[in-house]
N, C-alpha and C positions, 0 to 999 in steps of 0.2 A: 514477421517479427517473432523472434523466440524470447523467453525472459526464463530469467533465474532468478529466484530469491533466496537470500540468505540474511541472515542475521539472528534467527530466532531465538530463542533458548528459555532457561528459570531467571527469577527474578523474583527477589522480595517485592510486596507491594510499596510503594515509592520512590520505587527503584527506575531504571529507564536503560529502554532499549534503541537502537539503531538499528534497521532494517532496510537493507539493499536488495535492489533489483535489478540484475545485470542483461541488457538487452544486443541482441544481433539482428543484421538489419537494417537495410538504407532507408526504412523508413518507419524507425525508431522518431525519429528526430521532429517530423511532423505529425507525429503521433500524440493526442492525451491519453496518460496513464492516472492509474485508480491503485489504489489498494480496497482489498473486499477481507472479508476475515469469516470463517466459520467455526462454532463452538458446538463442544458436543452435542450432538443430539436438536443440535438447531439448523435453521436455513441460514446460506452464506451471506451477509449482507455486506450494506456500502462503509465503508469506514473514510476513505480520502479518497480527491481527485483532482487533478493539474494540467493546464492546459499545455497547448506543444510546447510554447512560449516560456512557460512557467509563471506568467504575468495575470493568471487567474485559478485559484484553488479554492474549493469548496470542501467542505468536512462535514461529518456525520456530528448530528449537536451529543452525542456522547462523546466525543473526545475532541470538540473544540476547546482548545484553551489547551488543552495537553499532548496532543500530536501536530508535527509540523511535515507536511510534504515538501520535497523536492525535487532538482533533478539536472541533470550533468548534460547536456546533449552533445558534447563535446568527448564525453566520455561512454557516453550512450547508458548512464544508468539515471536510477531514479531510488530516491531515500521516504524512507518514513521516521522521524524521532519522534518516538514515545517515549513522554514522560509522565511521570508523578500516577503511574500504571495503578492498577487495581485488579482485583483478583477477577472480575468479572471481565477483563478483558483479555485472557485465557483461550485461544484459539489458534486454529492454524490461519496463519496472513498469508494472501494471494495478492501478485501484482497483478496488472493487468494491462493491456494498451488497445487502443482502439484505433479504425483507421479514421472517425472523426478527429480535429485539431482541436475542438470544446470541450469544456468537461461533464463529465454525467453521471451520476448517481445510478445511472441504470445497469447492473448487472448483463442486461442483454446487451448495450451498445457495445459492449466490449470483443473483440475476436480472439486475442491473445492473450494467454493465459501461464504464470509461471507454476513449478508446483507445490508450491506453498512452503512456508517454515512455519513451523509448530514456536508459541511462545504462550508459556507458560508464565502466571504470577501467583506467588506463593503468600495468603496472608498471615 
């Protein structure tokens, strides 16, 4: 599986972004994918995760209630909308897919990796 993300950019704080991950690959589809995000100077952590299905996601409790995962298997990609953002969530965002079908918080379960877009919030 190869992935691409795009969507990144600036943004005021309350502002909202939409973030795409475009995947290749017959085995996208039975794949869970993640978003991971890392901030300056920091380690990369969990931010979102969605099962192949799309029938079960789990979020990071910092941005439950303000980001919603998704995903197209039809179209082989996968979304993140970020809303009601804040300046601490300032990072480059990474999709990611795994060849498990569950979803996981774990960084390592992951194989496939896109190369991230930079998204910046301005307070």
């Amino acid at each position: 599986v190869q992935l691409q993300a795009s969507g990144g950019g600036l943004v005021q704080a309350g502002g909202s972004l939409r973030l795409s991950c475009a995947a290749s690959g017959r085995t996208f589809s039975s794949s869970a994918m993640g978003w991971f995000c890392q901030a300056p100077g920091k380690e990369r952590e969990f931010v979102a995760t969605i099962s192949w299905s799309g029938g079960n996601t789990y979020y990071a409790d910092s941005v439950k209630g303000r980001f919603t995962i998704s995903r197209d298997n039809a179209k082989n990609t996968g979304d993140l909308q970020m809303d009601n953002l804040a300046p601490e969530d300032t990072a480059i965002y990474y999709c990611a897919a795994r060849t498990g079908s569950s979803v996981s918080s774990g960084q390592y379960d992951y194989a496939y990796w896109g190369q991230g877009t930079l998204v910046t919030v301005s307070s």
